[in-house]
FINU-700142 format. One line per 8 residues: their letters; for each residue z, y, x of N, C-alpha, C. Coordinates in Angstrom, 3 decimals, m for minus. Atoms other than C-alpha are relative to their C-alpha. Example, Ala and Ser with C-alpha at 12.3 -4.5 7.8 and 13.67 -1.06 7.14 Angstrom:
! residues 2
AS	0.000,m1.190,0.890,7.800,m4.500,12.300,0.000,1.200,0.900; m0.060,m1.190,m0.820,7.140,m1.060,13.670,0.730,1.090,m0.770
//
This chain:
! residues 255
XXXXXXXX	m0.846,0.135,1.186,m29.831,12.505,m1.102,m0.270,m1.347,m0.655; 0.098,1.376,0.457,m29.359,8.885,m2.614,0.251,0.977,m1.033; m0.343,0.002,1.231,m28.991,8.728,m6.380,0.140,m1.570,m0.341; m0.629,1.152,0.859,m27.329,6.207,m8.883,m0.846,m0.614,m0.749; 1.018,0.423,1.057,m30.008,4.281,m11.056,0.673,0.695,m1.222; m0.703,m0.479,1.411,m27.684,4.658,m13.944,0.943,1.344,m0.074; m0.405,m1.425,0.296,m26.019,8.069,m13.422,m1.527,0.583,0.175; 1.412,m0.836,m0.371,m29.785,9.280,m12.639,m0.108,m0.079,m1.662
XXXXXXXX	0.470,m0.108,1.285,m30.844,8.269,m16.327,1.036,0.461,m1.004; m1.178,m1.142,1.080,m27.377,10.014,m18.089,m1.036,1.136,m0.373; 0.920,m1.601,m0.011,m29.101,13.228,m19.692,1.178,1.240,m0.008; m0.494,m1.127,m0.428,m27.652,16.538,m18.547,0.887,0.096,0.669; m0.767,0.122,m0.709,m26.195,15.116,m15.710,m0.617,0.294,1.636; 0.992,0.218,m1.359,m27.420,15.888,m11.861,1.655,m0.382,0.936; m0.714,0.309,m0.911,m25.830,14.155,m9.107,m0.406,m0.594,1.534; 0.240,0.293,m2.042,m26.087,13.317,m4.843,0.685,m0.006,0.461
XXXXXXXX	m0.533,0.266,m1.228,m24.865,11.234,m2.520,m0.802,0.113,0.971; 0.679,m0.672,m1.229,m25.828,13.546,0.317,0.515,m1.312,1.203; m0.407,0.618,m1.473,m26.268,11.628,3.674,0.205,1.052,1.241; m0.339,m0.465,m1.029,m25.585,13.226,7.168,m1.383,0.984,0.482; 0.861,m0.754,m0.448,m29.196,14.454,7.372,m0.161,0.986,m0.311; 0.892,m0.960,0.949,m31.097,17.659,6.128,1.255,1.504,0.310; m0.681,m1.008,m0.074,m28.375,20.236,7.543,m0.115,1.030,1.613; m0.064,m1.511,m1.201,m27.859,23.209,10.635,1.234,m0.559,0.651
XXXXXXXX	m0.801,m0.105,m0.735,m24.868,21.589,11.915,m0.434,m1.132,1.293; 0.666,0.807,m0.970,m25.049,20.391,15.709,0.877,m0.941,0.040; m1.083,0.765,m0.963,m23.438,18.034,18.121,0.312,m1.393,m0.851; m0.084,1.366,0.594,m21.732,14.949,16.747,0.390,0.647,m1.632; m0.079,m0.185,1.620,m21.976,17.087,13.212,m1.054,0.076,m0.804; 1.518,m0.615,0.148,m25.676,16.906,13.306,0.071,m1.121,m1.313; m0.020,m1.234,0.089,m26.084,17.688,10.628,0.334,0.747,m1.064; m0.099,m0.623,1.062,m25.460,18.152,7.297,1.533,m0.517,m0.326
XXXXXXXX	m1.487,m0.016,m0.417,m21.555,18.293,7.665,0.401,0.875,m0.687; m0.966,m0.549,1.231,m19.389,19.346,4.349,0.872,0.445,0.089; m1.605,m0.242,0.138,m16.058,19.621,5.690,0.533,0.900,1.125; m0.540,m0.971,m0.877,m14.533,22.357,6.818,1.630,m0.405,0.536; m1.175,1.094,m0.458,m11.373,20.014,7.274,m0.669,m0.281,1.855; 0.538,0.156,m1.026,m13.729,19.550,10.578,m0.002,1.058,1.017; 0.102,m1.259,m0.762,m13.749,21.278,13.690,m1.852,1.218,0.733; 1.622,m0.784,m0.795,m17.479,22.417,13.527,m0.138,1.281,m0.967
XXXXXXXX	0.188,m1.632,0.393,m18.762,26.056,12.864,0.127,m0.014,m1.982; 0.126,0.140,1.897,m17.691,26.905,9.093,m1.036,0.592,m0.387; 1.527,m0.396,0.746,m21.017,29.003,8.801,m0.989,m1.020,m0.061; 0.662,1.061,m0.229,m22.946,25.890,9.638,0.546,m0.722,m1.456; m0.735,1.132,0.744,m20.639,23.816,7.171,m0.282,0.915,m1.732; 0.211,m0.611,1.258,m21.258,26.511,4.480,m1.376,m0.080,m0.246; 1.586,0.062,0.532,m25.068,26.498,4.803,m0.345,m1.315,m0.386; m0.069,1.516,0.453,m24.814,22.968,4.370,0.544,m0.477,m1.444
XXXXXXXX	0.137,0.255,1.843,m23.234,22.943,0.781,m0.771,0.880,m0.851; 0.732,m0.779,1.043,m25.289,25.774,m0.247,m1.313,m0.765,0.211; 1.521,0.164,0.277,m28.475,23.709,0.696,0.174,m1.258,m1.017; m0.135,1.175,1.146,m26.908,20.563,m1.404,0.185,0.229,m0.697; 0.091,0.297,1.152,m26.007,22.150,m4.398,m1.740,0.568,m0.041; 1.653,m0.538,0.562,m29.931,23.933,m4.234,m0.599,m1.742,m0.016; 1.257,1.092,m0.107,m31.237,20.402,m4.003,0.241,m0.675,m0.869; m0.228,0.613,1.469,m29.227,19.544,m7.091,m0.817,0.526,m0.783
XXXXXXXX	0.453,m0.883,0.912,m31.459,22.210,m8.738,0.716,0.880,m0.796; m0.927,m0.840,0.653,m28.396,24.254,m9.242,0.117,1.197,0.374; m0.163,m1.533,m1.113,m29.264,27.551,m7.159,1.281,0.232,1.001; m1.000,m0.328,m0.808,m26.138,29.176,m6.156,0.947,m0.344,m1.246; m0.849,0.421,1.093,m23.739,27.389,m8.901,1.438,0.099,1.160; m1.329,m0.078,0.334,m20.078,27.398,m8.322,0.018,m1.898,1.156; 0.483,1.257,m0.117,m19.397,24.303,m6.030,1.828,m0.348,0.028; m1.968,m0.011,0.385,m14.942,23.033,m6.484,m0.384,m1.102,0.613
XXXXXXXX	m0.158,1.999,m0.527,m13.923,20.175,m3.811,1.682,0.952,0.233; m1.678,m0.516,m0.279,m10.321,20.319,m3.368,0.734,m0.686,1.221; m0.351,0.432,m1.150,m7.909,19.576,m0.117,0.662,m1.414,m0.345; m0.139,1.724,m0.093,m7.928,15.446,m0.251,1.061,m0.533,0.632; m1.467,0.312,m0.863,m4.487,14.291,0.792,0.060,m1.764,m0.389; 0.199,1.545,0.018,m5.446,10.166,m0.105,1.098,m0.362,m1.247; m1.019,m0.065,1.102,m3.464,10.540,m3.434,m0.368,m0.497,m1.199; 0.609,0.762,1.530,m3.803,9.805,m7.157,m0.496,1.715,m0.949
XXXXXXXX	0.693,m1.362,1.454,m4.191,13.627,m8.874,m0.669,0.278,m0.254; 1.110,m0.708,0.827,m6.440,14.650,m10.914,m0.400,1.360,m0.768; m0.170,m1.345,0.824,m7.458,18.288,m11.477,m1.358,0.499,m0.891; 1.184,m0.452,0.810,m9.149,19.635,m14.658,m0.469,1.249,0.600; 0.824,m1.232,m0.530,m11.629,22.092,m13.508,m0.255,0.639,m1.515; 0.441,m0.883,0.926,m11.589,25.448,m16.102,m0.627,0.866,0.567; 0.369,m1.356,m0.753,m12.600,27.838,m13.481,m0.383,m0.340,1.393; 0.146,m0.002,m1.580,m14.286,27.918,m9.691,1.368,0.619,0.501
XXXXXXXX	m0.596,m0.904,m0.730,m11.916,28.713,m7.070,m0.401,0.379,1.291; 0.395,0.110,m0.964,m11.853,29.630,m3.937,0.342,m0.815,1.122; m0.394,1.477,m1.255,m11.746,27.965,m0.214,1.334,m0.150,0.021; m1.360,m0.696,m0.500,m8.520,29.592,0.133,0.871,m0.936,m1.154; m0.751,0.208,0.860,m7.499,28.402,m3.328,0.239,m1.495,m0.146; m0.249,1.046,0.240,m8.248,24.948,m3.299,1.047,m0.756,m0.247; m1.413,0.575,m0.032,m5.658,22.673,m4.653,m0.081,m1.626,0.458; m0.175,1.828,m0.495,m3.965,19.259,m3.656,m0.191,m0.742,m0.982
XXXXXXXX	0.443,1.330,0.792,m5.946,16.358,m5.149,m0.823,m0.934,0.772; 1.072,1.019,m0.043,m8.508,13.584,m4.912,m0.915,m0.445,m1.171; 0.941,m0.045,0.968,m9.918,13.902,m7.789,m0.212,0.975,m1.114; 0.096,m1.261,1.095,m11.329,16.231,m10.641,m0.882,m0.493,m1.320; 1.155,0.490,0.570,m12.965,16.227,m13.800,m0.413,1.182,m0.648; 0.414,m1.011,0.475,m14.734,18.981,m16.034,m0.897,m0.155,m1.904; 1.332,0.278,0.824,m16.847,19.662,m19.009,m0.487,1.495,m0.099; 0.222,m1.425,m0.131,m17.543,23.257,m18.036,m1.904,m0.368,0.768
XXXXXXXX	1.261,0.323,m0.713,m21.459,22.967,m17.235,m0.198,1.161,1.118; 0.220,m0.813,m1.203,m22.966,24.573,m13.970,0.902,0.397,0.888; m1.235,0.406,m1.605,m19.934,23.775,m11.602,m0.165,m1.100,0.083; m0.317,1.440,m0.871,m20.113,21.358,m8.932,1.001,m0.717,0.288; m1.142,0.550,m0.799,m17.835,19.194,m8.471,m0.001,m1.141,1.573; 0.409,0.669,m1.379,m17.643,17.406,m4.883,1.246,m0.312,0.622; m0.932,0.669,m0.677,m15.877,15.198,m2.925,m0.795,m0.228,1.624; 0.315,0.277,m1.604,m16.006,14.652,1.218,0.609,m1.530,0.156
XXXXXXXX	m0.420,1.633,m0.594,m15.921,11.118,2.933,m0.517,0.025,0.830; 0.871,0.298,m0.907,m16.501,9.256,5.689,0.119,m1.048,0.408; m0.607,1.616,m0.038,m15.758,6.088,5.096,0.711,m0.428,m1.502; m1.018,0.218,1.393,m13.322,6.239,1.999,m1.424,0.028,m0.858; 0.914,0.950,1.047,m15.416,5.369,m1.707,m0.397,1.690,m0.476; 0.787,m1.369,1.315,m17.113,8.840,m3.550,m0.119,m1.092,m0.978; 0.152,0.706,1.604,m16.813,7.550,m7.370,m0.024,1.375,m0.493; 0.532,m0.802,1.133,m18.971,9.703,m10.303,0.293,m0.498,m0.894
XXXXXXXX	m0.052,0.371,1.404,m18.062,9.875,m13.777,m1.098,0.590,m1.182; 0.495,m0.780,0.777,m20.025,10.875,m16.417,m0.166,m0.805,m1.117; 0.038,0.342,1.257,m19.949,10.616,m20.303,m0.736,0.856,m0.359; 0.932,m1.049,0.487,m23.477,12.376,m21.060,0.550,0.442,m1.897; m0.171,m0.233,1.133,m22.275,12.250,m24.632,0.532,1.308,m0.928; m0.961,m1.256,0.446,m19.085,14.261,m24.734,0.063,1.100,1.387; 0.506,m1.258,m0.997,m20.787,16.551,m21.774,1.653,m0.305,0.801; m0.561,0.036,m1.163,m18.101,15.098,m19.443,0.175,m0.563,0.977
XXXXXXXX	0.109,0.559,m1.483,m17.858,14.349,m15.576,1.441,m0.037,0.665; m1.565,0.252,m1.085,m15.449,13.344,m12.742,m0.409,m0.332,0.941; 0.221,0.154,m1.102,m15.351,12.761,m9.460,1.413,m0.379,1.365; m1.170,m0.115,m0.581,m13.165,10.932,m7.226,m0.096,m0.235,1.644; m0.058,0.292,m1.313,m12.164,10.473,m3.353,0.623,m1.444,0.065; m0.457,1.036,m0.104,m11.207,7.214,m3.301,0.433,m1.041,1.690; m0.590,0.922,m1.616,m9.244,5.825,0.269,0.490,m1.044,m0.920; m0.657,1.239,0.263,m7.349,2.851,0.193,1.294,0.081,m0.766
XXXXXXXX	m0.918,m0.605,0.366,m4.474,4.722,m0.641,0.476,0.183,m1.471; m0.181,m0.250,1.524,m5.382,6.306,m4.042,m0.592,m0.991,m0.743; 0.573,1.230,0.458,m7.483,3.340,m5.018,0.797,m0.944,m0.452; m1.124,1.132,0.658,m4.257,1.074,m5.059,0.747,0.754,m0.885; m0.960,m0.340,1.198,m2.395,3.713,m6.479,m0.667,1.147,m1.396; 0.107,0.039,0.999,m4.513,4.227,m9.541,m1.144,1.788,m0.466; 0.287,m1.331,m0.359,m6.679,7.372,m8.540,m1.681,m0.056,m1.137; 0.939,m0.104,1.300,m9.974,6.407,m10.875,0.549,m0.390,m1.350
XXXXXXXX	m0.347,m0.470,1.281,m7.612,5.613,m13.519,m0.004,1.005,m0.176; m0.318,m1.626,m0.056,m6.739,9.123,m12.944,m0.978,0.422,m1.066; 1.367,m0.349,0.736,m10.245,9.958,m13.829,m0.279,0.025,m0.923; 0.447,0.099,1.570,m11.208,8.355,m16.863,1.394,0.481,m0.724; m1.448,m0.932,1.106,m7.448,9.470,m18.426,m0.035,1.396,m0.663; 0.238,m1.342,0.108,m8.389,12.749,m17.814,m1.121,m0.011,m0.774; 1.530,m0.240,0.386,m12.145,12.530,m18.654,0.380,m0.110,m2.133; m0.128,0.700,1.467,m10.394,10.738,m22.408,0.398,1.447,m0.514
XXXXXXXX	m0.105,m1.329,0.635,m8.606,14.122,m22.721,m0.781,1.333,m0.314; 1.103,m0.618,0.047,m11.813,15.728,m22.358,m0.527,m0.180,m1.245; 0.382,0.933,0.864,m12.791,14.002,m25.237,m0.844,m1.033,0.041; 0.992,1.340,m0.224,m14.865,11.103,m23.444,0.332,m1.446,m0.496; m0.037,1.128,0.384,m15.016,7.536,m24.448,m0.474,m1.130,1.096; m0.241,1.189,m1.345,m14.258,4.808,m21.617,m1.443,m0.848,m0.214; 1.322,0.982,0.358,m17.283,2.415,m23.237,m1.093,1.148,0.112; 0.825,m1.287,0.086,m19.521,5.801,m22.951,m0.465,0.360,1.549
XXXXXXXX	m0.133,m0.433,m1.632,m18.559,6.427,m19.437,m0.998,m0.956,0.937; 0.712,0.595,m1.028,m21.035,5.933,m16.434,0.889,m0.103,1.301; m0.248,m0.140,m1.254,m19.947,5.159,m13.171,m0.580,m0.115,0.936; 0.944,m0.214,m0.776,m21.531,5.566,m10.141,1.278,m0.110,1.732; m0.731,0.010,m1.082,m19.706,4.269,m6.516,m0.856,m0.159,1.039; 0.951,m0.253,m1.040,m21.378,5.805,m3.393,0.269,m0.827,1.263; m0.075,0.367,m1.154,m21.727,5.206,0.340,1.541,m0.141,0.509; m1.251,0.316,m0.664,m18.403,3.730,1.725,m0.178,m1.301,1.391
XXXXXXXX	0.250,1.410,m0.663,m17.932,1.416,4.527,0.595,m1.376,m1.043; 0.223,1.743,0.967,m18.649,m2.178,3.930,1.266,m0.544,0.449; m0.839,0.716,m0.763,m16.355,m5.045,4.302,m0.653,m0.884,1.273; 0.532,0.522,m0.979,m18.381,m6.187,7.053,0.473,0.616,1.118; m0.385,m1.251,m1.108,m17.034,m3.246,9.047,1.267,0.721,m0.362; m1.652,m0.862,0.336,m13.450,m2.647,7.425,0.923,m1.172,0.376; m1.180,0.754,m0.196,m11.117,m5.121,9.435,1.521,0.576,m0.191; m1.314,m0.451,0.332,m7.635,m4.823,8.239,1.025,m1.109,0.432
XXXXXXXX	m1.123,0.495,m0.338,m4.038,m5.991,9.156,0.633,m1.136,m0.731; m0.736,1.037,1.340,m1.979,m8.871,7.425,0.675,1.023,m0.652; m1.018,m0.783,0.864,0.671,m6.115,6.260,m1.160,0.584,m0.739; 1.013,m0.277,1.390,m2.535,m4.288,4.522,m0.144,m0.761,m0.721; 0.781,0.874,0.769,m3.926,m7.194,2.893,2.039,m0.648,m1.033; m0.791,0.821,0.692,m0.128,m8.704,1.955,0.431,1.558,m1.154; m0.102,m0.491,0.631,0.392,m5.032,0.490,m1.085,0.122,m1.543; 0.985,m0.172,0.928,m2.602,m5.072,m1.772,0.232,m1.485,m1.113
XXXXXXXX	m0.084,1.317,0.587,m2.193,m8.933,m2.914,1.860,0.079,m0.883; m1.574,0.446,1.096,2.133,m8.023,m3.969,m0.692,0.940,m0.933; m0.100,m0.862,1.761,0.553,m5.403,m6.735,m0.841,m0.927,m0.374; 0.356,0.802,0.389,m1.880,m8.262,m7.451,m0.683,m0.904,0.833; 0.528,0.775,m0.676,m2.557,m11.532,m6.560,m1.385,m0.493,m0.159; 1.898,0.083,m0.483,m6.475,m11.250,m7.579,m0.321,0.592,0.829; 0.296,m1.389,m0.844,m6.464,m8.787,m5.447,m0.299,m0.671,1.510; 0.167,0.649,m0.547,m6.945,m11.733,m3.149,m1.744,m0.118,0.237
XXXXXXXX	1.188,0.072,0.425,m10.336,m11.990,m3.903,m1.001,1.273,0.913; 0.550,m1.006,m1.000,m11.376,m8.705,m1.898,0.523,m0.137,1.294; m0.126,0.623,m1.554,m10.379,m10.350,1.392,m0.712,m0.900,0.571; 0.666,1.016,m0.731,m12.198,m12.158,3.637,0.312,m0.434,1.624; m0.290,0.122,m1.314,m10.971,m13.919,7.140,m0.837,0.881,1.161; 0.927,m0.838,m0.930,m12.099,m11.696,10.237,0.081,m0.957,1.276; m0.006,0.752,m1.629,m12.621,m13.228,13.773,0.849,m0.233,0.043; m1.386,0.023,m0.570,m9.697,m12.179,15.057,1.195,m1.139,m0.876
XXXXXXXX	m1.242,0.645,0.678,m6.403,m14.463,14.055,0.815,0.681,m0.450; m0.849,m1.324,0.570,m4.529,m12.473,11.434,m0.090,0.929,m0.360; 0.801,m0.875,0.522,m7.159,m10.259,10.379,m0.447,m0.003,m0.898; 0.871,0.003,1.302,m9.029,m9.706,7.287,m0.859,1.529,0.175; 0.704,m0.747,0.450,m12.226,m7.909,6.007,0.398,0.337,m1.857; m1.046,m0.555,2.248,m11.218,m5.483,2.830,m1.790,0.635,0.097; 1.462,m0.435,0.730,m14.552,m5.034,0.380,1.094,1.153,m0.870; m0.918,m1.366,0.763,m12.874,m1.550,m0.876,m0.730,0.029,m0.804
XXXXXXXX	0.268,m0.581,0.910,m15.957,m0.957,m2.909,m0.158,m1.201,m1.180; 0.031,0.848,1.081,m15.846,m4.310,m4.764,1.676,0.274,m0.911; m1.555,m0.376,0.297,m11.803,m3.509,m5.182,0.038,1.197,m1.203; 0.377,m1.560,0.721,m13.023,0.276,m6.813,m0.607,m0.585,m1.144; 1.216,0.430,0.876,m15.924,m1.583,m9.031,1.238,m0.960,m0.806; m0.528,0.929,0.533,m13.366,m4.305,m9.875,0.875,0.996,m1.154; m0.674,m0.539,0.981,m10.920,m1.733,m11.736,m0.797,0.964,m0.319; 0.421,m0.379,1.199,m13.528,0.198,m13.285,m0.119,m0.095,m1.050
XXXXXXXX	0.315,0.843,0.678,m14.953,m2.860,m14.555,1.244,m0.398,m1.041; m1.290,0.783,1.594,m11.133,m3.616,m16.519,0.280,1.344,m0.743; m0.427,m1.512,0.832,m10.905,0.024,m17.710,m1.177,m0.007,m1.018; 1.012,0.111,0.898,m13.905,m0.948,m19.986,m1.271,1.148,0.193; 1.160,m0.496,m0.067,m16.767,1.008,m18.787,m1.020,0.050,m0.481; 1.108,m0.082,0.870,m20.081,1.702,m20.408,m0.986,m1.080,1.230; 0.410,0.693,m0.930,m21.521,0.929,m16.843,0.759,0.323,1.800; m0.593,m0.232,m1.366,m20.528,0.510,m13.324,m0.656,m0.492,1.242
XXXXXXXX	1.165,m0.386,m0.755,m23.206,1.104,m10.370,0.951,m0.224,1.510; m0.606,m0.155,m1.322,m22.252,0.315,m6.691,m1.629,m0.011,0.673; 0.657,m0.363,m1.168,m24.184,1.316,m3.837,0.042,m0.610,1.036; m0.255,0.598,m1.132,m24.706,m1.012,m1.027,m0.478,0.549,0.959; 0.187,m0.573,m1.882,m24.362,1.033,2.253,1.012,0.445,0.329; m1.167,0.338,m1.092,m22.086,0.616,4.966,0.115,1.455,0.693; 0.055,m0.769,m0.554,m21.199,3.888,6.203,0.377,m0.213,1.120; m0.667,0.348,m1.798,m19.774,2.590,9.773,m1.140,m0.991,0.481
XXXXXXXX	1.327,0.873,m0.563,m22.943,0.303,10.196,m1.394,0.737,0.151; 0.934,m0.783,0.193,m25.690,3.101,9.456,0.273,1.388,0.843; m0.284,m1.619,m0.276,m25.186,6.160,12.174,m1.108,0.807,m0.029; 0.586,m0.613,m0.277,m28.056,7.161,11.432,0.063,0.823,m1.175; m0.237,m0.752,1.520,m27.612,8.367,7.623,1.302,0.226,m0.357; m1.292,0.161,0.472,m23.921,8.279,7.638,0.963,0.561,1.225; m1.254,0.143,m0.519,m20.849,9.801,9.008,1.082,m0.781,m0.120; m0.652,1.485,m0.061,m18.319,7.325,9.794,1.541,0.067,0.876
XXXXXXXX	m1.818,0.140,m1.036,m14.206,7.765,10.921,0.206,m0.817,0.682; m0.435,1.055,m0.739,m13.549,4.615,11.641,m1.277,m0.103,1.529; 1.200,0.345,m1.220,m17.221,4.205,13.968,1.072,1.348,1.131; m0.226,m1.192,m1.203,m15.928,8.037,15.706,1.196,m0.642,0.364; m1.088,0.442,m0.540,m12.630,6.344,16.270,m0.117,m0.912,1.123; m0.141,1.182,m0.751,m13.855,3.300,17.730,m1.026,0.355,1.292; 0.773,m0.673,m0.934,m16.511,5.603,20.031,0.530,0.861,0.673; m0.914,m0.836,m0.394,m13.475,7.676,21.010,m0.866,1.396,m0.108
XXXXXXXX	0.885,m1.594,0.099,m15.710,11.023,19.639,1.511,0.679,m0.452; m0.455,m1.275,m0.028,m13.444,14.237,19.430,0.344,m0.022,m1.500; 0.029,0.010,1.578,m14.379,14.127,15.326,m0.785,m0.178,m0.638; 1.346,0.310,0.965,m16.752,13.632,12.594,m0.045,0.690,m0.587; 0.266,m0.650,1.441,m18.264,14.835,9.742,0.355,m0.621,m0.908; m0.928,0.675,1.010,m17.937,14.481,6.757,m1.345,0.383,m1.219; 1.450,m0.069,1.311,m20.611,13.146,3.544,0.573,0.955,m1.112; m0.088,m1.127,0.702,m20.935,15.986,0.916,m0.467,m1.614,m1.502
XXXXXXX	0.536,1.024,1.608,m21.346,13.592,m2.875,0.347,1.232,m0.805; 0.378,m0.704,0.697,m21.919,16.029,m5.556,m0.488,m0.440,m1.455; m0.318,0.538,1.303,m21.403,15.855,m9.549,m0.671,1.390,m0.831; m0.355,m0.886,0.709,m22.545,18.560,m11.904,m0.815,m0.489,m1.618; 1.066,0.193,1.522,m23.845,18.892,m16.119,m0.621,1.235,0.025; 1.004,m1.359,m0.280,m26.749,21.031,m16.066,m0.004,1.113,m1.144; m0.058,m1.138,0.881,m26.957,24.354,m17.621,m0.735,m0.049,m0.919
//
């Protein structure tokens, strides 16, 4: 379990970015594999979030991830549901203490919110997708109707791949640069002719940073460069594997 310097010192906040280790699942899910979006054993995939929220120090709490479609919504959590119930989002926020909230990746950005103040959290999935189209605004909007305060708010952006290991297309890079042309600035030439490296989590950090944040925490690790702590889409793609796992990140305010 990594932690955030600055979401670690919030008070009555616990949070983990689980890595790939410390779980029961085998094969290329070894081992601690979140997503039942995956084709590995769901009893395996269940003993695996019940041992991450116990290592939050939350026993058997309540744990809410919802089915991730690379979008912008944001759902207030009043109540656990179930697997069955989950709804379509990418992100959530709460101020209900002793529910987890959690997001799956494997490559895309895990972003934590938390405003220890007004006892509220968030949590987003961040692809490339909802990132351009406005998916941690989402967050703090919601978190404001919570009653949080943007200058209050922590942030915390986990394990994603790097731009060292995210080559992208000209049509990506010319889409990102027509909604803005700073947006230039998170590109970097790749080998290839006509390629670019995208820094997604400087892109994520960059519009925290204009939404006025209290603070904003990035995490430098490459999930497609590390197989040993990290599941990784793009790496299983480029290894032609069957499928991956998928990292468990984990949000809750303690009881």
């Amino acid at each position: 379990m990594i932690k955030a310097q600055a979401m670690d010192a919030a008070p009555g906040v616990r949070h983990g970015f689980f890595t790939r280790q410390g779980g029961v699942s085998q094969g290329i899910y070894d081992s601690l594999n979140g997503g039942y979006g995956s084709s590995d054993d769901d009893l395996a995939v269940t003993e695996n979030r019940c041992r991450a929220v116990e290592l939050l120090g939350l026993g058997d709490a309540p744990l809410c991830t919802v089915y991730q479609c690379h979008g912008v919504d944001c759902i207030t959590v009043t109540a656990p549901w179930s697997r069955q119930g989950s709804p379509k989002a990418d992100a959530m926020v709460t101020d209900l203490r002793g529910i987890v909230l959690g997001v799956l990746t494997a490559d895309c950005v895990p972003v934590f919110f938390a405003d220890p103040e007004a006892s509220v959290i968030g949590v987003a999935h961040a692809g490339w997708k909802g990132a351009l189209g406005g998916v941690v605004e989402a967050v703090v909007n919601a978190m404001t109707r919570l009653g949080a305060t943007p200058g209050n708010i922590v942030a915390a952006i986990g394990p994603c791949i790097g731009q060292k290991s995210y080559e992208v297309g000209a049509e990506f890079r010319a889409e990102f640069c027509a909604a803005d042309r700073a947006n230039e600035a998170y590109f970097m030439p790749a080998s290839r002719a006509g390629y670019h490296m995208f820094d997604i989590a400087g892109y994520v950090a960059g519009h925290l940073e204009r939404l006025g944040l209290g603070t904003v925490e990035t995490l430098a690790f490459d999930t497609y460069a590390d197989e040993e702590r990290f599941f990784s889409y793009r790496r299983a793609c480029h290894n032609s594997e069957s499928d991956y796992g998928r990292l468990l990140s984990l949000v809750a305010l303690e009881l």
